[in-house]
DRENBAPA-79405 format. One record per residue: residue in one letter; residue number from 1; z, x, y of N, C-alpha, C, O in turn. Coordinates in nm, 2 decimals. Last residue first. Layout:
<pts>
 type seq   n.zz   n.xx   n.yy  ca.zz  ca.xx  ca.yy   c.zz   c.xx   c.yy   o.zz   o.xx   o.yy
    A NUM      Z      X      Y      Z      X      Y      Z      X      Y      Z      X      Y
...
</pts>
This chain:
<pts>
 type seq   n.zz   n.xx   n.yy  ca.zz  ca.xx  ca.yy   c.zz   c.xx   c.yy   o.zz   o.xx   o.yy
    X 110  -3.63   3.22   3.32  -3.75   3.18   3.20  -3.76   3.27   3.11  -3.84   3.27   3.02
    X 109  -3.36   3.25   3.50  -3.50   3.29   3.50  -3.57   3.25   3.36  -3.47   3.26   3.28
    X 108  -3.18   2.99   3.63  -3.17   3.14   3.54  -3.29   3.13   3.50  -3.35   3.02   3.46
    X 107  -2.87   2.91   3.79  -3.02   2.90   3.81  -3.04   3.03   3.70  -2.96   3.12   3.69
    X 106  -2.64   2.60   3.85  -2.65   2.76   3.76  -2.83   2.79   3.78  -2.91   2.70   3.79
    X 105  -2.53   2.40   4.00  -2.46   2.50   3.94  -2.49   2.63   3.88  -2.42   2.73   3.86
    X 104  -2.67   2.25   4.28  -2.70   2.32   4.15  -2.58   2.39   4.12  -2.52   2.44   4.22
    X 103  -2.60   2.11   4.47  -2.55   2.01   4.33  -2.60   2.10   4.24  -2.60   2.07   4.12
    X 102  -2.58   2.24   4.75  -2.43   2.22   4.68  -2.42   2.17   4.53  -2.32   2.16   4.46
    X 101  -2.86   2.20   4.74  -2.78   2.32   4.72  -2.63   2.29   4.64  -2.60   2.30   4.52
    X 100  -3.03   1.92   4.63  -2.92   1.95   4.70  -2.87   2.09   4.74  -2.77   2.05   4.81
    X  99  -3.41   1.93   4.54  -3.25   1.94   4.42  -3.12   1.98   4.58  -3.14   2.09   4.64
    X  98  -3.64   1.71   4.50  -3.56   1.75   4.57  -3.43   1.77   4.53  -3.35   1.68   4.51
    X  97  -3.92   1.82   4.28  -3.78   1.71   4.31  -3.71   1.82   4.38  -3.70   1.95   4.37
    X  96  -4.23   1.67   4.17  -4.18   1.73   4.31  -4.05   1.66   4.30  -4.03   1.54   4.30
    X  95  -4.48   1.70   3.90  -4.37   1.62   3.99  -4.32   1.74   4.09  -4.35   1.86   4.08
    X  94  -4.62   1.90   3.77  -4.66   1.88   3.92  -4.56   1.74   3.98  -4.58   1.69   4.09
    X  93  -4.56   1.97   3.50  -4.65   1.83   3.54  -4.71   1.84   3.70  -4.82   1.80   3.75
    X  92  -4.37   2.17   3.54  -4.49   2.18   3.52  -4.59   2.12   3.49  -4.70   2.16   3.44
    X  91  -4.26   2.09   3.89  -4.18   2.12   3.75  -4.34   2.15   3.70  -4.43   2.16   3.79
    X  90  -4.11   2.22   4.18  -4.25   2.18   4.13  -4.20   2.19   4.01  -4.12   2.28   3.99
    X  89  -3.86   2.15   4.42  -3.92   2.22   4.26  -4.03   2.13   4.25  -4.05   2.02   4.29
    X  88  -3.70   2.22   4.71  -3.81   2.13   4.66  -3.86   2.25   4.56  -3.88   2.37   4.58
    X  87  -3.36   2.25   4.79  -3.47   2.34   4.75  -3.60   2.26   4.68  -3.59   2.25   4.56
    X  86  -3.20   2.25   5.13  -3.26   2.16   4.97  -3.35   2.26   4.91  -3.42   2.34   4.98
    X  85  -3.06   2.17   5.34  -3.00   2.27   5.24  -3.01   2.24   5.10  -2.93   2.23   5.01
    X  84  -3.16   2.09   5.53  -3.16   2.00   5.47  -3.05   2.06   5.33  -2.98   1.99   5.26
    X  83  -3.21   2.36   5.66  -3.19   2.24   5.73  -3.12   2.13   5.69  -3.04   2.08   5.77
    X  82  -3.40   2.50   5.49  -3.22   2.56   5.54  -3.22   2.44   5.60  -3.29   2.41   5.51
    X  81  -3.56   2.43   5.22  -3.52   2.37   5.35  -3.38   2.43   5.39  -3.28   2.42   5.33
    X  80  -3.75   2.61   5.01  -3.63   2.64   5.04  -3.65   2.56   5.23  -3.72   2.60   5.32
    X  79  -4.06   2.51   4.81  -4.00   2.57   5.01  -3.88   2.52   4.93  -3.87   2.45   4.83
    X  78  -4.10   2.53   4.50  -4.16   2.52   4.60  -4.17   2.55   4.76  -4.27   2.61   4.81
    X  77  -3.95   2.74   4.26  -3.96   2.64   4.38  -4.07   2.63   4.48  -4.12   2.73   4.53
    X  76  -4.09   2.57   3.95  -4.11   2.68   4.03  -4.04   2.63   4.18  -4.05   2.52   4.22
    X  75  -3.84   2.46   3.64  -3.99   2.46   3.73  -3.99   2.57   3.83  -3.91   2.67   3.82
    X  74  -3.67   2.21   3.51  -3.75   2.35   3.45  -3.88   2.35   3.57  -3.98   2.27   3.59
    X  73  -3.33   2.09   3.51  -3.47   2.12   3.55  -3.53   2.24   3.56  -3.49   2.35   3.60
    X  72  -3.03   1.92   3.34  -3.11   2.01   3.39  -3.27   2.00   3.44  -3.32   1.90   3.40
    X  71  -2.75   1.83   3.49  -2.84   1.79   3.37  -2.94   1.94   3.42  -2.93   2.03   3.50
    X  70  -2.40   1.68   3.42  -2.48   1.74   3.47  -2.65   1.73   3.40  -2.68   1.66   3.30
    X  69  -2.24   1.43   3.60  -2.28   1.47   3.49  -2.38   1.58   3.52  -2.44   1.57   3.62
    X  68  -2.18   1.23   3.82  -2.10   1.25   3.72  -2.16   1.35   3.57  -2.12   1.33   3.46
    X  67  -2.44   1.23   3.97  -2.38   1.08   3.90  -2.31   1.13   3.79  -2.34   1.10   3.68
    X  66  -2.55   1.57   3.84  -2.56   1.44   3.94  -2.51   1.34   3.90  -2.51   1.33   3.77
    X  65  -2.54   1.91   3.90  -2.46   1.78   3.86  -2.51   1.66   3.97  -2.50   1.64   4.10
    X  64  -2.78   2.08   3.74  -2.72   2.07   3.83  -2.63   1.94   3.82  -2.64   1.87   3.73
    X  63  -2.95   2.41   3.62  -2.87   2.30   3.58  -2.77   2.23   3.76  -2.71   2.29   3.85
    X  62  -3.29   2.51   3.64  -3.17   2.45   3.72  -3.12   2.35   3.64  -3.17   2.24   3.60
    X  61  -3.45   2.78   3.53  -3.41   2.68   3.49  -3.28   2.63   3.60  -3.20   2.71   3.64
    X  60  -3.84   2.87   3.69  -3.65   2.89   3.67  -3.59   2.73   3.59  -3.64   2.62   3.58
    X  59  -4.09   3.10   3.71  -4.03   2.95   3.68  -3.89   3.05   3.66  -3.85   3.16   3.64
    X  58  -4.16   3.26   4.01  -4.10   3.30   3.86  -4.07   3.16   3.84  -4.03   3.09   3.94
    X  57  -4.28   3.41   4.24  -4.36   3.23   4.18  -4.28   3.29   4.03  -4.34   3.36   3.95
    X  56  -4.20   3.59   4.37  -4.26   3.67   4.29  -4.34   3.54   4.21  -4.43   3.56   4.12
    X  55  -4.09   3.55   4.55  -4.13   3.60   4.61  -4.29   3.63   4.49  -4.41   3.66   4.50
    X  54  -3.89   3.35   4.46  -3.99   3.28   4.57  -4.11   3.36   4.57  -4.22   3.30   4.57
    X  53  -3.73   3.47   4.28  -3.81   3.36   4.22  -3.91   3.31   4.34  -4.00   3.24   4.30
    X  52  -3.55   3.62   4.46  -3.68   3.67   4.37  -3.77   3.58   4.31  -3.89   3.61   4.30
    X  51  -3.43   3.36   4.59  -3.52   3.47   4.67  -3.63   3.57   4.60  -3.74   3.61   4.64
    X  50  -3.30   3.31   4.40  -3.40   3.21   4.46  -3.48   3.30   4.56  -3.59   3.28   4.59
    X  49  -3.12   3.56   4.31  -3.20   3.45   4.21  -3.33   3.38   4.26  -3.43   3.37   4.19
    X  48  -2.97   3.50   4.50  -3.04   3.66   4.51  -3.18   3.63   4.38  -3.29   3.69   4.36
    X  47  -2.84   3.27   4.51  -2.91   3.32   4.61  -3.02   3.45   4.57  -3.13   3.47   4.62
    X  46  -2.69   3.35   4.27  -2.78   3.19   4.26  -2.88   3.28   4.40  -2.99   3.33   4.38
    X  45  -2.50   3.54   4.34  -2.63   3.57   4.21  -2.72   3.46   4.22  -2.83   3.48   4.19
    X  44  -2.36   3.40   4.56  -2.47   3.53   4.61  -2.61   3.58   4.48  -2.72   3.62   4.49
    X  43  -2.21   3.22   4.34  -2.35   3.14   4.46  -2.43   3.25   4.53  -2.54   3.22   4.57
    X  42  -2.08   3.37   4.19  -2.21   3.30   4.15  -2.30   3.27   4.25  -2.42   3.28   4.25
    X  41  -1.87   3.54   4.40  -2.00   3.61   4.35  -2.13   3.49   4.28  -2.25   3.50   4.30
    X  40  -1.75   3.26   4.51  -1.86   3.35   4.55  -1.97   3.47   4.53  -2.08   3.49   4.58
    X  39  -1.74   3.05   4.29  -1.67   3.12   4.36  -1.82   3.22   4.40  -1.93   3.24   4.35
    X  38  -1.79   2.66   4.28  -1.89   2.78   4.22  -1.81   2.93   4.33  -1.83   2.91   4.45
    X  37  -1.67   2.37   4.08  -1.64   2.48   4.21  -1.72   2.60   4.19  -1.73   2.64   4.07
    X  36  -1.79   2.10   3.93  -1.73   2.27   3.97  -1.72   2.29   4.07  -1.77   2.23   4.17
    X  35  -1.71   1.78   3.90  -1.81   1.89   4.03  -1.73   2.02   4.02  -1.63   2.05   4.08
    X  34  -1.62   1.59   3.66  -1.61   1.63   3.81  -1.68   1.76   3.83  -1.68   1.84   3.74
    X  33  -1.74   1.33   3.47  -1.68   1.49   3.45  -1.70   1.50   3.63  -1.76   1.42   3.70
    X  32  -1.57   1.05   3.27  -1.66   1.11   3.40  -1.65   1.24   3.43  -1.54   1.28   3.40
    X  31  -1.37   0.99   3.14  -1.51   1.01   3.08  -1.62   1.08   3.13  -1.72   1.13   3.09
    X  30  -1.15   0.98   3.28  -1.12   1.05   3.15  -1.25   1.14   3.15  -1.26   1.26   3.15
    X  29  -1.18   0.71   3.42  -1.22   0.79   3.47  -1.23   0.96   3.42  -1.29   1.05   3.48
    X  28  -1.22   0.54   3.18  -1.34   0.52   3.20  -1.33   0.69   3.33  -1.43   0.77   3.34
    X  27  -0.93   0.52   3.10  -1.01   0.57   3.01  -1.15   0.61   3.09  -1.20   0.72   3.05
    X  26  -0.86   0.44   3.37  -0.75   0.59   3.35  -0.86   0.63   3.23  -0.90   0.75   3.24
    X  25  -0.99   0.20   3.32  -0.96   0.28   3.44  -0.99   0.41   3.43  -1.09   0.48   3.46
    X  24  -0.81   0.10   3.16  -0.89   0.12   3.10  -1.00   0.18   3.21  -1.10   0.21   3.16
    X  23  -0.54   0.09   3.29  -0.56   0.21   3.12  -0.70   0.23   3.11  -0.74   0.34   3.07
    X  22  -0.53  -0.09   3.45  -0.53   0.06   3.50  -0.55   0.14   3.36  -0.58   0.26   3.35
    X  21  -0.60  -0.31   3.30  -0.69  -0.25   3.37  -0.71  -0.15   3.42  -0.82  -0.09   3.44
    X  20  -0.29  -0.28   3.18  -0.44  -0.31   3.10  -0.55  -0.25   3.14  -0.61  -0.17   3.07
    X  19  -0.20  -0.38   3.43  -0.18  -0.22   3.38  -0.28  -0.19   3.23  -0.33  -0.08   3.20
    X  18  -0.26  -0.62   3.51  -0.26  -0.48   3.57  -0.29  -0.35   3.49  -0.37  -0.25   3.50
    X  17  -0.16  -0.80   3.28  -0.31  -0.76   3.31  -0.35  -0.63   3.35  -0.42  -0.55   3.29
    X  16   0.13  -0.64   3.14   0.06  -0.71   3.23  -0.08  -0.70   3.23  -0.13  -0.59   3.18
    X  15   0.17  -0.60   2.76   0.14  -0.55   2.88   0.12  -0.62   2.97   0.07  -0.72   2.92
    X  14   0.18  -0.70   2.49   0.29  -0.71   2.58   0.32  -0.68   2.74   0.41  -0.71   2.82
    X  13  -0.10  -0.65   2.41  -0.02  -0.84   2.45   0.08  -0.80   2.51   0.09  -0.86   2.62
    X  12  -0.10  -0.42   2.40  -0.20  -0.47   2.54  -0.11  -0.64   2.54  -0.07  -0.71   2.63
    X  11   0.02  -0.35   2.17   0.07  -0.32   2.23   0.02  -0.34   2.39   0.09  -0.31   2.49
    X  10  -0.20  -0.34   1.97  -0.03  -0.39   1.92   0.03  -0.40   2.07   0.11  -0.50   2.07
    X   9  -0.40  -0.20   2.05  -0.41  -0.34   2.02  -0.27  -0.39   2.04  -0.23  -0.48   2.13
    X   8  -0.40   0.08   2.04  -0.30   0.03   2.18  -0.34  -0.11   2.14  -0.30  -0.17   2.24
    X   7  -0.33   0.06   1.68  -0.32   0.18   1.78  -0.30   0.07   1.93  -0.21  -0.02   1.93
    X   6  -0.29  -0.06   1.45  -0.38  -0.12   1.56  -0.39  -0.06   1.62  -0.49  -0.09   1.68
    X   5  -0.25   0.09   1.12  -0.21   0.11   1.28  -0.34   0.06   1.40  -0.44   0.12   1.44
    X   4  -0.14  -0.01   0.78  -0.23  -0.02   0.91  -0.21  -0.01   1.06  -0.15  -0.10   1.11
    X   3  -0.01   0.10   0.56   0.03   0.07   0.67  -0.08   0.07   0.81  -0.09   0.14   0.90
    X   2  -0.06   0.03   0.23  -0.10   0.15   0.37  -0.07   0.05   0.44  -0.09  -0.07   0.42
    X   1   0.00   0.08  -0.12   0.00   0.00   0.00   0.00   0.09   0.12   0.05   0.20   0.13
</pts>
């Protein structure tokens, strides 16, 4: 004979609504990943990276974080906007995406 464990079932009837909602909350915000922090030597290697990749048309790989998550992109840059502090990628279809500075995390040669 086994003892069956409902795990938090047993235990949501006793609960207020409230706090039901804040659990599931507290689960859903668990799931979501947050924004590194990039210390200064990476962001001068990311820099010194986008400047050989300009000079010389090197495809690159960009991992970057969007809507909680990261993802990545394979392509050439196209212009570096200081203004906008964006880097426009040509991937190798010929789409055109505008990647943030602050949202790339990692850049690395082909």
């Amino acid at each position: 004979m086994s003892i069956r464990d409902r795990g938090t079932i047993k235990w949501t009837s006793m609960m207020l609504p409230e706090h039901v909602r804040l659990l599931r909350d507290w689960k859903e915000e668990e799931r979501l990943r947050k924004r590194p922090e990039l210390d200064e030597q990476k962001l001068e290697e990311m820099n010194e990276t986008i400047h050989e990749a300009m000079a010389y048309n090197l495809a690159l790989s960009f991992v970057y974080f969007e809507q909680y998550d990261y993802k990545m992109l394979v392509g050439h840059i196209h212009y570096a906007d200081p203004v906008k502090k964006e880097l426009r990628i040509v991937d190798e279809f010929g789409d055109r995406y505008d990647l943030k500075l602050q949202d790339i995390l990692d850049i690395r040669y082909l």
